[in-house]
C-alpha positions in Angstrom: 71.8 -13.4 113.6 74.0 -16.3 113.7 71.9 -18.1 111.2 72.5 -15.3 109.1 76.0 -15.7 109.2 75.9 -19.4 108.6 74.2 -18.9 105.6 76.2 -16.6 104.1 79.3 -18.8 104.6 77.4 -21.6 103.0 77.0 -19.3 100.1 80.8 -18.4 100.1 81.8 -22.0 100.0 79.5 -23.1 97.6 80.4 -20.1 95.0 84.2 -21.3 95.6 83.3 -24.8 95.4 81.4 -24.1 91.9 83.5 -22.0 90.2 86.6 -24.7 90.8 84.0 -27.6 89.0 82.7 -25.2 86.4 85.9 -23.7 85.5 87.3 -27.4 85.2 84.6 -29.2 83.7 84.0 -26.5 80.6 87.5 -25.5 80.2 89.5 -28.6 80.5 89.3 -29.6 77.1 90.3 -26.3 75.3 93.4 -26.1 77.9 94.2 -29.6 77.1 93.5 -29.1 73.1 94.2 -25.5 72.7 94.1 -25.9 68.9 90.6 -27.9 68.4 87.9 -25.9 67.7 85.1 -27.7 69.9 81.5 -27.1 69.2 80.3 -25.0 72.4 76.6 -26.0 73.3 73.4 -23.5 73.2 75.1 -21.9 76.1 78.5 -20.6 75.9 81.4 -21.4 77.8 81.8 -18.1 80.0 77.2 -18.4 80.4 78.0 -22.0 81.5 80.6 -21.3 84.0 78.4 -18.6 85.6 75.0 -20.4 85.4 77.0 -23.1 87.2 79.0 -21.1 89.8 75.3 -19.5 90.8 73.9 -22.8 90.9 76.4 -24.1 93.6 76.2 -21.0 95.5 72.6 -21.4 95.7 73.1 -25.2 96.8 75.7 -23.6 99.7 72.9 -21.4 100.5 70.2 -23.9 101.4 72.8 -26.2 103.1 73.1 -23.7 105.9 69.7 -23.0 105.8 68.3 -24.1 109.0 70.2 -24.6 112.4 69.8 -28.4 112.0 72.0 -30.6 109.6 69.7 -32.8 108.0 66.3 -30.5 106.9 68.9 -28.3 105.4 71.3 -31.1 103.4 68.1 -32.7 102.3 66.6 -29.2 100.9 69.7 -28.8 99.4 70.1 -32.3 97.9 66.4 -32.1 96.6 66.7 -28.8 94.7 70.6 -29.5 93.0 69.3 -32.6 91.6 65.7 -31.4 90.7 67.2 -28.0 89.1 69.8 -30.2 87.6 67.6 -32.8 85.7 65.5 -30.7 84.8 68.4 -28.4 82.8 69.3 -31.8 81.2 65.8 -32.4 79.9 65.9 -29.0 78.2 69.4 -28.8 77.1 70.8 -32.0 76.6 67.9 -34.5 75.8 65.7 -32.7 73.0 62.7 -34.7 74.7 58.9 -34.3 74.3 56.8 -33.7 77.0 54.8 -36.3 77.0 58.2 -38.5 77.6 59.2 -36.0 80.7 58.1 -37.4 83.6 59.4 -40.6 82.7 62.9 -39.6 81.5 62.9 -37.4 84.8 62.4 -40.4 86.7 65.8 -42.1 85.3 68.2 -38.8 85.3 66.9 -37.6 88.6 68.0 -40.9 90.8 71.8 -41.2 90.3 71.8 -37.5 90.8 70.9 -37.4 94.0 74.1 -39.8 94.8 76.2 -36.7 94.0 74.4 -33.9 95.2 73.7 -35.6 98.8 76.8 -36.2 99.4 77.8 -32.5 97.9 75.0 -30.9 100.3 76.6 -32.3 103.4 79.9 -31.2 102.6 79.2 -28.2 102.9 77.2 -28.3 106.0 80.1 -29.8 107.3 82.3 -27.1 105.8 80.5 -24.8 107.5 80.2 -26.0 110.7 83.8 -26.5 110.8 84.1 -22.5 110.0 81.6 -21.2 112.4 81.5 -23.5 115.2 83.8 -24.1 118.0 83.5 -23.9 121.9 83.2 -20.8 123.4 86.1 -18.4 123.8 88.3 -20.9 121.8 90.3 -19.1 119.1 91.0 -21.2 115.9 94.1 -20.3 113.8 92.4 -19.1 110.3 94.8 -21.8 108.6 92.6 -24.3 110.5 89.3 -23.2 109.3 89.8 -23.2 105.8 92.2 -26.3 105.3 89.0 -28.7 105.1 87.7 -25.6 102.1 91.2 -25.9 100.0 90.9 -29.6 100.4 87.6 -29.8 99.3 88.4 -27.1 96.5 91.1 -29.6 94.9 89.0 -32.9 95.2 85.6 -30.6 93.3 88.6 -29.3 91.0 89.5 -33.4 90.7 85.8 -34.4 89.7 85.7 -31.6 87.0 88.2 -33.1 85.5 86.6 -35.8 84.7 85.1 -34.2 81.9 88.2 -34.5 79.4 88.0 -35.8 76.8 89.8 -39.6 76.2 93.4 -40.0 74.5 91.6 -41.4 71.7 88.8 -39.2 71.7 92.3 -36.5 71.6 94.3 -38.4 69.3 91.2 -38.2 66.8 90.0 -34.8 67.4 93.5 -33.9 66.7 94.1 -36.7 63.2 90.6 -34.9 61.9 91.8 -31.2 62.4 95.0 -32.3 60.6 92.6 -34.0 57.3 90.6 -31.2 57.0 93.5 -28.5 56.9 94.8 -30.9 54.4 91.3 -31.0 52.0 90.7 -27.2 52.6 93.2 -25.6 50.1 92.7 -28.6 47.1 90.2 -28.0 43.9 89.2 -31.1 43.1 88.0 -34.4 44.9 91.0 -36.5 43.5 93.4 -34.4 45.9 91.5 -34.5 49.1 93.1 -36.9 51.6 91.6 -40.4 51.1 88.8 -40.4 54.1 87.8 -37.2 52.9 87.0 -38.0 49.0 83.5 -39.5 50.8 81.8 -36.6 52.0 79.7 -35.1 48.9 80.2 -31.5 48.5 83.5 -31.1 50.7 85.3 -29.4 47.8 82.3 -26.8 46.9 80.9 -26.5 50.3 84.0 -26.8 53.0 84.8 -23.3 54.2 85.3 -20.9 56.9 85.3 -21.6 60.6 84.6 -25.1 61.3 83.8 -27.2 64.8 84.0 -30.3 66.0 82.0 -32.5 68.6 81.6 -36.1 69.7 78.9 -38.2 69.0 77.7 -40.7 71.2 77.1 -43.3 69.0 79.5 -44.5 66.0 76.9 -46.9 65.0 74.7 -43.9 63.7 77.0 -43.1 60.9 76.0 -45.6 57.9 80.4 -46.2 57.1 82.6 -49.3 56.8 85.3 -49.3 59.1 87.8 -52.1 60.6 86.3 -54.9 63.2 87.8 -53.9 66.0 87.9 -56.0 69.7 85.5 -55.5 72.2 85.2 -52.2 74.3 87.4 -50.9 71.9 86.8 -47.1 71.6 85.7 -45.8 68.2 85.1 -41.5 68.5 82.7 -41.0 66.2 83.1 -37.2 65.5 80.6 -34.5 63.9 82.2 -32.0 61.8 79.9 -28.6 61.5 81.2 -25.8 59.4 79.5 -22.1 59.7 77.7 -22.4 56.4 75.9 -25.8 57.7 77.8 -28.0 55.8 78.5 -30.7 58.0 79.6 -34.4 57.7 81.1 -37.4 60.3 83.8 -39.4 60.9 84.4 -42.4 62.8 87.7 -43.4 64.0 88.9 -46.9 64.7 92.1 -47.8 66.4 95.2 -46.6 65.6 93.1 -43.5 64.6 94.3 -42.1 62.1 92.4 -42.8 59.0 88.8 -42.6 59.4 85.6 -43.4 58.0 83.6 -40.7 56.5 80.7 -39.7 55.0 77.6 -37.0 55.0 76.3 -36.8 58.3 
């Protein structure tokens, strides 16, 4: 019976727990950029959020598993950061199968120095809910104190998933060019980085997107030598029709390089 109870407090915690990082980490970047119109991936936003929410709920589950500590953080650890790689691989990576095993190898290890750490706190969380010496009465304010804590450092982590100020600054200059080139007829009147993308006059309408590339290097452009670790936001612009080109932004970011993508 008491196992019982434990585990359904591990599930409580890690559902709270998970929707604070889930919220945070898919939404930060439409609070912070209300006006962008970011690419969502395969999955929407809202999918995302409760995909992820279950997820930690299940990981809460399996921390209070067993009556001792370590069986169940390990069994947690093990399936958060198998489940996890694995999503990656399907998702995120695009890779054959043949290349699986190997790839899983390199995503799965610095997973596991999250979800560990994640497993134990909330066997910790839990025990600091459930157990205490007999006949003792704990003020409720003491019991979930270590919970709100935790909330606002998961909450803290998500965050982490913003985007940069330049990575802002640009996604914000490219909104502003392509607003500009929408309403013009001819390639003479688009704004300057614009007058490189073939077709952008015939071709550019309706709802448009934007993400971020990983590598500017991709997109065969001039732009300005700039200093080492210098950030360049090379973003992908995707319009409903298909029409798509990209643009790579050097500092001060404002006029890009562009071209058919």
């Amino acid at each position: 019976m008491q196992i019982n109870s434990h585990r359904r407090v591990g599930l409580i915690i890690g559902l709270l727990l998970g929707i604070g990082y889930s919220m945070t980490a898919n939404m930060i970047n439409v609070w912070v950029m209300p006006g962008i119109p970011l690419q969502e991936t395969q999955l929407s936003r809202f999918t995302l959020i409760v995909v992820s929410t279950a997820f930690f709920g299940l990981l809460g589950l399996l921390a209070a598993w067993t009556d001792e500590n370590t069986p169940s953080i390990i069994l947690s650890a093990v399936v958060g950061t198998l489940v996890s790689s694995i999503w990656t691989l399907i998702f995120d990576s695009g890779s054959r199968i043949g290349a699986t095993l190997f790839i899983l190898f390199f995503i799965f290890l610095p997973r596991v120095f999250f979800y560990v750490p994640f497993s134990w706190l909330i066997r910790w969380l839990v025990d600091k809910i459930t157990h205490h010496a007999y006949g003792a009465r704990v003020p409720l304010i003491k019991k979930i104190t270590p919970v709100f804590i935790s909330f606002l450092i998961i909450v803290l982590i998500g965050s982490f998933t913003r985007v940069s100020e330049a990575e802002q600054t640009s996604l914000i200059r490219m909104k502003e060019l392509i607003e500009e080139g929408l309403p013009v007829s001819s390639r003479a009147e688009l704004p300057d980085p614009l007058q490189d993308v073939s077709g952008f006059v015939q071709r550019a309408e309706g709802k448009y997107s934007f993400s971020l590339g990983a590598d500017p290097d991709l997109l065969p452009v001039q732009r300005p030598f700039v200093k080492y670790g210098e950030e360049e936001p090379f973003i992908i612009v995707q319009f409903e029709n298909g029409f798509r080109f990209g643009c790579v932004f050097s500092p001060p970011y404002i006029m890009p390089a562009c071209i058919d993508y």
